[in-house]
C-alpha positions as CSV (number, residue, x, y, z in Angstrom):
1,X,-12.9,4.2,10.1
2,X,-13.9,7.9,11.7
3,X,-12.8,10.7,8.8
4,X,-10.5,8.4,6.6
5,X,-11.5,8.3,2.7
6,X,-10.7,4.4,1.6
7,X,-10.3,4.7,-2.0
8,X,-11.2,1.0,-2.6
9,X,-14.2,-0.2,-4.9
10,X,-15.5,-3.9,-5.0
11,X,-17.7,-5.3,-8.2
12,X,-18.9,-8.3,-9.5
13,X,-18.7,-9.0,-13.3
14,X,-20.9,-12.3,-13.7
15,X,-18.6,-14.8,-11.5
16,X,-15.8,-12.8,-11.3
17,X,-15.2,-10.3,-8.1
18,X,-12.9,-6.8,-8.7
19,X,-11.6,-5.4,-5.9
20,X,-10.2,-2.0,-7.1
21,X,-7.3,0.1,-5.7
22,X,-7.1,3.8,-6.0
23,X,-5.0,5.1,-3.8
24,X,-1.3,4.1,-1.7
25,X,-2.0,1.6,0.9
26,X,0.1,2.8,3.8
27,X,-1.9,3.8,6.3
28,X,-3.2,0.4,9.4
29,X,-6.9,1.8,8.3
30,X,-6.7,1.2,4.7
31,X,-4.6,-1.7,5.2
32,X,-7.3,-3.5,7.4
33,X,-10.1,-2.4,4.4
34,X,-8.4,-4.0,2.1
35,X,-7.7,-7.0,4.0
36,X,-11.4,-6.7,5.4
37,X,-12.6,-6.8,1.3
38,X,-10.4,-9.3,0.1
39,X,-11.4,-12.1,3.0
40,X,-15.1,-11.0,2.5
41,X,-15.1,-12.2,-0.6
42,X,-13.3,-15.5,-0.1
43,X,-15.9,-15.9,3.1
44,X,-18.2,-15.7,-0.2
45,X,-17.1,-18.5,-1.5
46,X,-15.6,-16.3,-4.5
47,X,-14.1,-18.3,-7.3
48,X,-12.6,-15.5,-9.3
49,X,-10.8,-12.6,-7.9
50,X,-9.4,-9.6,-9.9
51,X,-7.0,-6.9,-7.7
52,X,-7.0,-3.8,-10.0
53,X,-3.9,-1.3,-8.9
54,X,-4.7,1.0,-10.9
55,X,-3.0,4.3,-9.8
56,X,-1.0,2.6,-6.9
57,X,2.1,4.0,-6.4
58,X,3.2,2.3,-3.6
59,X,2.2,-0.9,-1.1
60,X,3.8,-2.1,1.7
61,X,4.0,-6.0,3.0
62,X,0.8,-6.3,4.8
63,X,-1.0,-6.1,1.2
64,X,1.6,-8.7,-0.4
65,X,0.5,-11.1,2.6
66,X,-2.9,-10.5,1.9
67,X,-2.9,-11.1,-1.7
68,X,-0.5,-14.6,-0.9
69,X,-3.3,-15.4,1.5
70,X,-6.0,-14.6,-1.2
71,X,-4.0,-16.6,-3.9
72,X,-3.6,-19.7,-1.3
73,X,-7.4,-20.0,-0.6
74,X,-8.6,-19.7,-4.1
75,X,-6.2,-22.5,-5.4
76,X,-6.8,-25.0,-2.6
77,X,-10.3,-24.5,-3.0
78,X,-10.2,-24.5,-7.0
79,X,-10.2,-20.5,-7.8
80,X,-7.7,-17.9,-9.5
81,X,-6.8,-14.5,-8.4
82,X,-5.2,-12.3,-11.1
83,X,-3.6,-8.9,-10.3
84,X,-3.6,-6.0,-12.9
85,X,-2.5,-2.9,-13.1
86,X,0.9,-3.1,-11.2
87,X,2.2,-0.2,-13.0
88,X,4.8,1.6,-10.4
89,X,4.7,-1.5,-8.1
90,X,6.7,-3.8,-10.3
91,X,9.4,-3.3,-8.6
92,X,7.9,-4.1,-4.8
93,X,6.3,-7.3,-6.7
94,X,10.0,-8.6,-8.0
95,X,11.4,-7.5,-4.7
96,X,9.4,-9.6,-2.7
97,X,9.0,-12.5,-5.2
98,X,5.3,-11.6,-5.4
99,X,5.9,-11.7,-9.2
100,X,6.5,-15.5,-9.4
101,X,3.6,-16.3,-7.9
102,X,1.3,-14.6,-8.4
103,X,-0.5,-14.6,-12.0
104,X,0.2,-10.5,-12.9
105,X,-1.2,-8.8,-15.8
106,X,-1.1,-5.5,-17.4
107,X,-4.9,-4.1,-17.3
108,X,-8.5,-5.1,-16.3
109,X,-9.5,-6.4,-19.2
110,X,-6.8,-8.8,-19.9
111,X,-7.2,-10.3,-16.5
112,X,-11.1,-10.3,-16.9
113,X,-10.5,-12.3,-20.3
114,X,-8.3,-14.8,-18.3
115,X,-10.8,-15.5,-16.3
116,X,-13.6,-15.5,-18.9
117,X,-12.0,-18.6,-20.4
């Protein structure tokens, strides 16, 4: 990824792994980090996932697939992803349907409680 800056943070909190978005996913190079992050995780047999959105303003359909995708794999294989932080997304989620799916909350911490329990 030559001179792009990906804005995108993954951490662990005991079980549970964050993958953190700072920035508009728009551009194919972000877009295939993200995707990249996300599937390395569920190639780690991750359990519990947490997408943070935090100042996200906008994304476009490739990271609804991905997060569909995520949410598939961890159910069939007995995990839970949690999204927080959709803020000025909303709208994109409800759009697509994203919203009825997937399990949405409004910051970090409440999602890492959810999964705490």
């Amino acid at each position: 990824m030559s001179d792009l800056t990906v804005n995108i943070k993954v951490a662990t909190r005991g079980d549970i792994t964050i993958i953190s978005l700072y920035e508009n996913i728009l551009a194919s190079e972000v877009n295939e980090y993200f995707i990249s992050k996300v599937k390395e995780a569920l190639d780690a047999e991750c359990k519990k996932m947490i997408i943070d959105m935090t100042n996200v303003l906008f994304i476009n359909s490739l990271v609804l697939g991905t997060l569909s995708l995520a949410h598939r794999e961890l159910l069939q294989n007995g995990g839970r992803l949690i999204v927080s932080n959709i803020g000025n997304t909303k709208k994109i989620f409800d759009i697509a349907h994203s919203s009825d799916v997937l399990t949405i909350v409004d910051t970090l911490e409440d999602a890492i409680q959810k999964l705490s329990n």
